[in-house]
N, C-alpha and C positions, 0 to 999 in steps of 0.2 A: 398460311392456312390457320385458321383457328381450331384451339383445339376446346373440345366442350364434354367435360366431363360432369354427370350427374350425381351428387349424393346422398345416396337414400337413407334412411333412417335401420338399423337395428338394435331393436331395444336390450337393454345391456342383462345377460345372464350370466350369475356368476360362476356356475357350475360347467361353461362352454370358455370362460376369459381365459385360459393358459391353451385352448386348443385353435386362437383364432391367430389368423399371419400377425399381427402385429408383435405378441409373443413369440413364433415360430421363428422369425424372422430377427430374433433379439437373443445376443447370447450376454446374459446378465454376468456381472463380472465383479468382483471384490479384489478387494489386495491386503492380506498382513506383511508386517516386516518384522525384522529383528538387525541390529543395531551392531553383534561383534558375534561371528561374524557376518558381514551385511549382505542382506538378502533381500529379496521382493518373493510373495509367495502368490501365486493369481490363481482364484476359486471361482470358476463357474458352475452355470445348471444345470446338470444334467438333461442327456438330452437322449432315450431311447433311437433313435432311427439316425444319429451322428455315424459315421463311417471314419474321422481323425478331426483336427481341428491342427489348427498352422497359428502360431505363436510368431508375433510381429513383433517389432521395438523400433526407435526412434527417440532421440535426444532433444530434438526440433522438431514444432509446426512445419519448418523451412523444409526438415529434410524429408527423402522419399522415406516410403516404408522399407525398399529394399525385398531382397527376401527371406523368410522365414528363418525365428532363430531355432525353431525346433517344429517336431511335428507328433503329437500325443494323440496317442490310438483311443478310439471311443472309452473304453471301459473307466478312464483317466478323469476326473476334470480339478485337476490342480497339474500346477507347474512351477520350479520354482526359479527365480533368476539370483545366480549367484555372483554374475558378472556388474554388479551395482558396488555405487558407492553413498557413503552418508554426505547430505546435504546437497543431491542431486536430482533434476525431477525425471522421468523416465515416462513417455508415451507409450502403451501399448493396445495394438492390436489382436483380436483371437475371430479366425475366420472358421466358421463349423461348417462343415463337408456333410452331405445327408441330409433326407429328409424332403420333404414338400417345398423346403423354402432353404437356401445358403442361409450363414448368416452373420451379420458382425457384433464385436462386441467393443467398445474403448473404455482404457481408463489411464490416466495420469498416476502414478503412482509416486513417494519419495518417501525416505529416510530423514527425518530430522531437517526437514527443507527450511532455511532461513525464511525471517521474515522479511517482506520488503516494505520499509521504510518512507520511503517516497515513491508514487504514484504516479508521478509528471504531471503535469501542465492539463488542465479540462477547462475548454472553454463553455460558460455557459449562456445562455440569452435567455432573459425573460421578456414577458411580453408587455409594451410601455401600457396597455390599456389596465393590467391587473399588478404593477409592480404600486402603486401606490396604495394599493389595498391590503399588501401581504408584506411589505420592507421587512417586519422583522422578522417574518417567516424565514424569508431568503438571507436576510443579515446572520441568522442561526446557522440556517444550512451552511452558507460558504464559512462560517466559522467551521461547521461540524467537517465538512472538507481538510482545509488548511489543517486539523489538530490531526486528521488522518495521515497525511504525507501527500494529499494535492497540493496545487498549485494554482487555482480559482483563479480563469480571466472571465470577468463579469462584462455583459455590456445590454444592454435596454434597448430592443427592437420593435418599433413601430408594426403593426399588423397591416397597415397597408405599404409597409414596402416591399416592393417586387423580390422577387424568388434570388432572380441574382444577385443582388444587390445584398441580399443575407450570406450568400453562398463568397462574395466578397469579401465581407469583416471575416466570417471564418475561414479563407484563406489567408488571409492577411496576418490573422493571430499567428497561422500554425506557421508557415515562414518563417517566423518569428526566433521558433525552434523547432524545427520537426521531429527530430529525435524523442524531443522529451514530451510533445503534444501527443497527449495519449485519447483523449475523450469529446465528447460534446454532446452535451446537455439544454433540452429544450421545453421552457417551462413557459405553457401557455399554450394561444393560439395563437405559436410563431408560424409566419407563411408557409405553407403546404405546398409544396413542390410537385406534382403530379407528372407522372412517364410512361411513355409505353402503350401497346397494344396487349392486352393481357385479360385474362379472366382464370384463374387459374382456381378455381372454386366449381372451371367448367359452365358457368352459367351466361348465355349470350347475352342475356337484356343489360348486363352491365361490360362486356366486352370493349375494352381500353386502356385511357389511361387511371393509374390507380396511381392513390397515395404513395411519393417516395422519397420518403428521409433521405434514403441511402445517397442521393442526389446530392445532401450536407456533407455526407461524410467521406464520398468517393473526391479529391481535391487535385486528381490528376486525368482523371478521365475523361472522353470529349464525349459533352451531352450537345444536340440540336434538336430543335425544334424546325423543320422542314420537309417530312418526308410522307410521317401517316397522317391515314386520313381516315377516319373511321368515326363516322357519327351513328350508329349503330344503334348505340346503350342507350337503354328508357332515359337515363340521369344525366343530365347534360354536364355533370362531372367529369365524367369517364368521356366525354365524346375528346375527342383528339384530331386535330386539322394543323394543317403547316401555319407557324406565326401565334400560334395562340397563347405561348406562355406555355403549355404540356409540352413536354420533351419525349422523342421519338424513340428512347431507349427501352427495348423492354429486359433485355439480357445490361447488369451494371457493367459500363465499358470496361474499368481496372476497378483492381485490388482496391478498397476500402481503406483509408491512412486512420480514420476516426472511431474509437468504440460510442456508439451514438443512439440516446434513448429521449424519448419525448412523454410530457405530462400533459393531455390538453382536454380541459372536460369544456368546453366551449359545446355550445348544444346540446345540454342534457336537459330539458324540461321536466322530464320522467323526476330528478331529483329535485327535492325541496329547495335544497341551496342552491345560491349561483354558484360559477364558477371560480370567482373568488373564496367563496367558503371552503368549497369545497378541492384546490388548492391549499385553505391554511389546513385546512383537516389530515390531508396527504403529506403536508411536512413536518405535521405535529408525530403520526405513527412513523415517519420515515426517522423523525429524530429519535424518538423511542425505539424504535427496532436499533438503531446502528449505536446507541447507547446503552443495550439492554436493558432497556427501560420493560420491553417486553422480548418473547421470544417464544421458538413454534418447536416443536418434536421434531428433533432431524430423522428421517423419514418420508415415504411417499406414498400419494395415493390416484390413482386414473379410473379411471372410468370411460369406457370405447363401445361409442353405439353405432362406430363403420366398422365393426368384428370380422363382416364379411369381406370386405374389400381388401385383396393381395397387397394391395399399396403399405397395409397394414401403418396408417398412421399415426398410432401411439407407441410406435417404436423410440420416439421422443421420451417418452416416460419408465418405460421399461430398462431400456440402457443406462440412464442420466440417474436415476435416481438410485438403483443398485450400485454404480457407483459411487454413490454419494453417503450413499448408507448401508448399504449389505443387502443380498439378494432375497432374504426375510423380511427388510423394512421396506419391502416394495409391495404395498397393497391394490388388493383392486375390490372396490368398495362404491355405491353410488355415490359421485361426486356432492351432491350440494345436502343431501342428508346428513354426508358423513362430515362432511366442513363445519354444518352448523351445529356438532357437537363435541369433534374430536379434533387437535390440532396437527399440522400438518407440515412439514417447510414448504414442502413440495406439493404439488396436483398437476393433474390433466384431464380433461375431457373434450372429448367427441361426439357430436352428432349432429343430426342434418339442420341446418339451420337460416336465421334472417339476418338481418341487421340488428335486431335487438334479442337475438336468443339463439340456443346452440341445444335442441331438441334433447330431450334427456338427461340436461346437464343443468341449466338455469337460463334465466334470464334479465334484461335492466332493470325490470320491474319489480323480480324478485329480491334482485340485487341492491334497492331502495332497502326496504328494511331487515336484508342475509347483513350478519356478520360471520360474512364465512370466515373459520379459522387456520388463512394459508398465505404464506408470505411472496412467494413465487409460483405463477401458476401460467399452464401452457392452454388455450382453447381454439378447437380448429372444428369449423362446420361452413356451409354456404355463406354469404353474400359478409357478416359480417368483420372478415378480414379486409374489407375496401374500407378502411376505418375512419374515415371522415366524415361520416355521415351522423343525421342528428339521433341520439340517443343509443348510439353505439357499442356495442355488447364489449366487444376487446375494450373499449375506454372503459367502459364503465365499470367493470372488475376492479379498477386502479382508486374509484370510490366506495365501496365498500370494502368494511373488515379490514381484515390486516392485511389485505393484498396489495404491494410495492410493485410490482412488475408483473406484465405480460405478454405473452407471445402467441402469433397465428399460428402452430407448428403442426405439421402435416403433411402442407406443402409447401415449403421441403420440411427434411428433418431438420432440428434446431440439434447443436450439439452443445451441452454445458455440465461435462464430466471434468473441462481444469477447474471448474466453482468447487469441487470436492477437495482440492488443495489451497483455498482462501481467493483464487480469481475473482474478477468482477463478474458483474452477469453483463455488461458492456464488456467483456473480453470474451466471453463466448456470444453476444451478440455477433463482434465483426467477424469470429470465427466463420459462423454459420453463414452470414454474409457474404465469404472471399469461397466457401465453398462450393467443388463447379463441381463435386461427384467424383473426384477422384482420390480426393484425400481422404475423404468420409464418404458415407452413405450420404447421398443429398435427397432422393425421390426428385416427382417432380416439381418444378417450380425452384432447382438449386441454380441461387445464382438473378433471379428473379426481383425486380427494383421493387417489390411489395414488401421485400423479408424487412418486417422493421420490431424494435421493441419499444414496447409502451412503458414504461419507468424510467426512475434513474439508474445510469449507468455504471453507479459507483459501488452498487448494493453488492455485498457480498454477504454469505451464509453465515459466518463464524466471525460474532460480534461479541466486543468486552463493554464491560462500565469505563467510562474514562476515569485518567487519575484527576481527582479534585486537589483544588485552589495552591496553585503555583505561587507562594510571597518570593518576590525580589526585594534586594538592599543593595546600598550599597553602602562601602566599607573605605577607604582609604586608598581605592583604584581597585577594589575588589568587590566582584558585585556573588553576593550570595544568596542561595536558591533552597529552596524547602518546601515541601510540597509533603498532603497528608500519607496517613498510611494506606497500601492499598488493600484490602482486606482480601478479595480473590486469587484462590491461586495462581500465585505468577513467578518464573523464574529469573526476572529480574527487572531494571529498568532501563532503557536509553534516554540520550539526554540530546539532542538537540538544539540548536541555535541557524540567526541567518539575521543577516543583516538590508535585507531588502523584502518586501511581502511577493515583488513579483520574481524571486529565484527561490530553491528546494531548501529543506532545511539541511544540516550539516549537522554529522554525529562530532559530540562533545566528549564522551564519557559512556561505556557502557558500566554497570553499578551492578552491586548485585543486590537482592530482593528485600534487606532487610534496610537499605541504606534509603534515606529520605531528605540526604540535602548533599550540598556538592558546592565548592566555592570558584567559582573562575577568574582568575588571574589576568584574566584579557581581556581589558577595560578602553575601549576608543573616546576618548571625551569629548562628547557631542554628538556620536555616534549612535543613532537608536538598535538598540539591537535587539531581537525575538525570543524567548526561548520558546522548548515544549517538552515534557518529558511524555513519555509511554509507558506502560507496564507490556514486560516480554510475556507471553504467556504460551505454554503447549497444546498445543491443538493433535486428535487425532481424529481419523475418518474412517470409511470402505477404503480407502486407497492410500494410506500412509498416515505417516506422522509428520506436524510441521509447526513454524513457530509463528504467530499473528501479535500485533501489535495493538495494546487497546487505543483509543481515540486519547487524545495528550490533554494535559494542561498547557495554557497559552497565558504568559503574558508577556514586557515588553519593559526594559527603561533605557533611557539617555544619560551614561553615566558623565557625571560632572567631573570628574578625578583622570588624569591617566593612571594607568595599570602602573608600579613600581618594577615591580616585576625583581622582587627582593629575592636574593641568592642566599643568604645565609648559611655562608661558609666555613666549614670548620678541619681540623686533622689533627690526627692523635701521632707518633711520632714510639716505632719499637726498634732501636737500632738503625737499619737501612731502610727499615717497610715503614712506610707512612700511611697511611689511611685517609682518604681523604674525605669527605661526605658534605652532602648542603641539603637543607630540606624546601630546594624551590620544588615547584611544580612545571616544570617546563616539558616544551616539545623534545628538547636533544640538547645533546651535554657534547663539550670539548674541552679538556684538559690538554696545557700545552705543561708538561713539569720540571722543564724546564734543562734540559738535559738531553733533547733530540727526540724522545717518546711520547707519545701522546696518546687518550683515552675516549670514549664516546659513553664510557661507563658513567652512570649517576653517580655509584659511589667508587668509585677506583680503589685498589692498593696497588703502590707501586715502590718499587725496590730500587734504590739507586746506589751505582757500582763503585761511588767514592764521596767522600767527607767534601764538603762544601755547602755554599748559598746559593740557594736555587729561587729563580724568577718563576711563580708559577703564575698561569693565564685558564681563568675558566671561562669562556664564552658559554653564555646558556641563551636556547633559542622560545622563546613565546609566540603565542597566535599573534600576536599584535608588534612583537618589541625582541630585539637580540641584549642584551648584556655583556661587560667582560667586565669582570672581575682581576686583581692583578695583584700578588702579595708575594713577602720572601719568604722560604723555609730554607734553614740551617738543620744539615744532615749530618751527623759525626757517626760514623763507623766504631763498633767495636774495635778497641783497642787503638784508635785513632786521639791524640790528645788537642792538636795543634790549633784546634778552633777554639778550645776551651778558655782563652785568656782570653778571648770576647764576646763576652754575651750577647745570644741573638734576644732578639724583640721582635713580636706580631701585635698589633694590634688590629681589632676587629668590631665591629662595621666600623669607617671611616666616618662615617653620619649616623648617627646614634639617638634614639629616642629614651629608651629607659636602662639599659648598661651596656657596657663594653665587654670586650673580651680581650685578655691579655696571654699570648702565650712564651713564657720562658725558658729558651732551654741550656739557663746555666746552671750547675753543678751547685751555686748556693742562692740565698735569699737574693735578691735588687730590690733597693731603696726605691721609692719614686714620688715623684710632687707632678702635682697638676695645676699647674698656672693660665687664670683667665688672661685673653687680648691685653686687658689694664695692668697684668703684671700682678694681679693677686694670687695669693695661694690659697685653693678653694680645697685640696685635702694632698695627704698624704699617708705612706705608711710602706710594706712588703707584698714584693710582687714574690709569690714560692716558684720555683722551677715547674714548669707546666702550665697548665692551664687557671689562670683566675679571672673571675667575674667579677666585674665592678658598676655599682647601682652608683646611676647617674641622675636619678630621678629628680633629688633636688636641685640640681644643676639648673639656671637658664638658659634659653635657648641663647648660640654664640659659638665662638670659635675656642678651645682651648685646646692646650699642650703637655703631656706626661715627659717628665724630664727625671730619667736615667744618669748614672755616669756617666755612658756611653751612647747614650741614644737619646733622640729628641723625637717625641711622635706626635700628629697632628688630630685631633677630631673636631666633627663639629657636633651639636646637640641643635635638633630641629624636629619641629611639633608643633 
């Protein structure tokens, strides 16, 4: 049965916006925290005609809500959760009892919630007809990607190949690894997938199949083409028959694996540019917004001309943006006046509308020369949620102003209160997507193969400057990194590396904020290797406190040297306690001293129970390379004489560039000559008891020998 819902127009009055369902039906919601000890504090809006409200939680999308952690009588609207901890994220629900309308509220909340790093794996497809016209558009982006913590799998798709046959490569990619494929990104006019018997705008002349990404993104669910049959719709788009390439699904079979957003101004005549320009123009502000090159008032603003309608479909706006910014930074203001003078992160508006306009709100035409000032914006009215058509109001939002992404949201509700803790708006995309209404408020149309969003998927709200210009060297098997200062406040740096472009990068070093260079001792020769560093930065929101990572510096060398991976071992010698210390840099240390005990300590002391020559063994472990090291020490005991008629001798490094190290531990002076291979005496003179240094500098490179009374020792000198 078809269902056919009509939308009428109410013109938007501000003195009536907090008294219509869309409000009523929205319990707006904040979060402060505090740190020690750790709390979550959740503030809502009052609400006269509320009878209690019932306080949810949840750790997981995965898991249920369960029931109720508490239940706070009307006159209340704070609550506080004591049972948190730092660096953890916490879902919450607040259900309000009373009133004309129940009502929900969500918000993500966290303490100090780590940054993540890596992103996983997004496959993107550009379109073969427009990639020759924009390469370094896209060459920018998937850089701007990679410096983020993606994983950019790139691939060039012909616009005339069939549905499936796209739906292939990106299967194929995600296999690949599923786990870590997180996205999929469509730039252009890649093939349009069409499903379904649907009209959910309620309007028959277009009653079918409709525009459905989600088709891309769903990679385990069984779509067919053989069932409906519904030639209906004025637009021979939407008509649907068995065999035709539209697929029969109107509800998405399974769960969504892909967060998945499309760019595609393909049929806009309304705009001056092609579709090419107007592509470079979308990845020039995309690059600028995710660079801070610019940036919007965090904040929100709606505008809702279905007031009347219980559906109350700005409930999208009202929730989402209180969370995001505080239940005061949620305005309600006429949409397209207010855009073209005040900025905004957020927007929403409503009203009845066509293909190229959304009554009340704006239109493509208007949108030709609005530079509305809003970076994410929500628009939901008649026909132009079927978004393939030519000169299309949801696409065309994505060309003008500063607007990166948009959403049909109404029917259903769209949910994106994790964006308030640095999420993607592609992770509350597939949220809203996988939602069937029971985990959230959906309205209708949850679940529905139309729910798509128009941007990229990678955008998130809370952007840094990158760190600028990454110099690499290399050194002697040591490749050293330095990078400028960053001037924004940041609490510190990470330092990543990775040895292939198609795996994640790998932390190297976290740094603290003042520090601007860093040497790595793990040199593979021949090996190309990547770095990138970050600046750590503190973020807070409506909903907590957390850590974001700005966009990296990138570069890359093949070092010609292997790593040495130099130990430079030394010990001081007090009685029985020896002290041992080397100033390598390694992963893990092992001291074998020779005596049956052994250490994992960088710098050891250790105390040994009687006078003797001890064999000690340091194994030191590198990213690339293990080392042992292997020398004697002679221990005499207070009061112990018996070793004292023969002098021990250390010498140190074995292989010597500019001196030696000699350490003595007899009771008076040792003579000593250093004889070259040929049997020359190239110096001599007194070694003291303890430790002495000997510059080798004018030595050339070769083998010689330090000759003691008693002892004969070997070095070489190599440079």
């Amino acid at each position: 049965m078809k269902r056919i819902f009509t939308l009428s127009v109410l013109y938007f009055v501000v003195s009536i916006a907090f008294s219509q369902p869309a409000f009523q039906k929205s319990v707006l919601l904040q979060a402060s925290v505090e740190n020690n000890p750790p709390s979550i504090q959740l503030k809502w809006n009052k609400y006269t005609e509320a009878t209690n409200y019932y306080i949810y939680r949840r750790t997981s999308i995965a898991a249920a809500w369960g029931s109720p952690l508490a239940t706070v009588p009307p006159s209340d609207s704070t609550w506080t959760d004591t049972n948190v901890a730092v660096g953890k994220s916490y879902e919450y629900r607040v259900f309000r009892n009373g009133g004309a309308y129940p009502a929900n509220g969500y918000l993500n909340a966290a303490i100090n919630l780590p940054a993540k790093p890596n992103k996983g794996r997004i496959i993107v497809l550009a379109d073969s007809v427009l990639v020759p016209k924009i390469e370094q558009e896209i060459a920018r982006y998937l850089r701007d990607l990679t410096s983020e913590g993606w994983v950019p799998i790139y691939h060039i798709i012909p616009r005339e190949m069939p549905v499936p046959d796209v739906k292939a490569i990106i299967t194929a990619e995600y296999n690949i690894d599923p786990t870590n494929t997180k996205s999929l990104f469509l730039i252009g006019h890649i093939p349009v997938p069409y499903s379904g018997d649907l009209n959910p705008d309620g309007h028959p002349d277009h009653q079918g199949a409709w525009p459905a990404d989600v088709y891309y993104a769903d990679l385990n669910g069984t779509w067919t083409d053989a069932s409906i049959n519904d030639v209906s719709a004025s637009d021979p788009r939407n008509r649907n028959i068995p065999e035709d390439g539209k697929f029969d699904q109107t509800i998405i079979p399974s769960p969504v694996e892909l967060e998945t957003g499309r760019v595609d101004f393909n049929n806009l005549p309304a705009f001056p540019d092609d579709e090419a320009e107007l592509l470079r123009k979308y990845f020039d502000k995309n690059h600028a917004f995710r660079t801070k090159a610019f940036t919007a008032e965090r904040r929100g603003v709606l505008e809702d001309n279905f007031g009347s309608f219980a559906e109350g479909f700005s409930q999208s706006g009202y929730k989402n943006f209180s969370s995001m910014f505080g239940i005061n930074n949620v305005h309600v203001k006429p949409y397209r006046n207010t855009l073209q003078n005040e900025s905004y992160m957020w927007s929403y508006g409503c009203g009845g509308g066509n293909y190229v306009s959304a009554s009340g709100i704006n239109s493509t035409s208007n949108l030709v020369t609005d530079s509305l000032q809003t970076v994410f914006t929500m628009l939901f009215g008649s026909y132009f949620g079927d978004w393939d058509t030519k000169n299309n109001f949801l696409r065309s939002a994505l060309a003008s102003g500063q607007t990166l992404t948009n959403a049909w949201s109404g029917r259903p509700i769209w949910q994106f209160h994790h964006m308030a803790l640095g999420e993607s708006i592609g992770y509350s995309a597939k949220l809203s997507m996988n939602n069937n209404g029971s985990t959230y408020e959906g309205g209708y149309g949850a679940q529905f193969v139309h729910i798509a969003l128009m941007g990229d998927p990678t955008l998130v709200q809370y952007t840094a400057r990158p760190v600028q210009q990454l110099d690499i060297t290399e050194q002697n098997g040591h490749i050293l990194l330095s990078w400028s200062n960053y001037d924004d406040a940041h609490s510190g740096f990470e330092l990543f590396k990775r040895y292939s472009s198609a795996e994640a990068f790998a932390l190297v070093s976290s740094l603290e904020a003042d520090v601007t260079s860093y040497i790595d001792s793990c040199a593979i020769k021949g090996q190309n290797v990547e770095y990138c560093v970050r600046a750590l930065i503190d973020e807070a929101s409506a909903s907590g406190t957390f850590q974001i990572l700005s966009p990296g510096a990138l570069n890359n060398i093949t070092p010609t040297t292997e790593s040495p991976a130099d130990l430079s071992v030394s010990y001081s010698i007090a009685n029985e306690h020896v002290t041992f210390t080397t100033t390598s840099n390694a992963s893990s240390y092992h001291w074998d001293f020779g005596d049956g005990n052994t250490s994992t300590d960088k710098s050891p002391l250790h105390s040994y129970s009687k006078s003797g020559t001890y064999t000690v063994i340091l194994t030191t472990t590198f990213e690339c390379v293990s080392k042992k090291d292997t020398f004697s020490i002679s221990v005499i005991l207070t009061g112990e004489t018996d070793l004292l008629t023969t002098p021990a001798l250390q010498l140190y490094p074995t292989i010597a560039n500019d001196q030696i190290q000699l350490h003595c531990q007899a009771l008076s002076d040792v003579e000593y000559s250093i004889i070259s291979t040929d049997g020359k005496l190239v110096k001599n003179g007194i070694i003291n008891p303890g430790l002495t240094i000997l510059s080798v500098k004018e030595f050339n490179p070769g083998i010689y020998q330090i000759v003691t009374e008693s002892r004969t020792l070997r070095f070489v000198i190599q440079r």
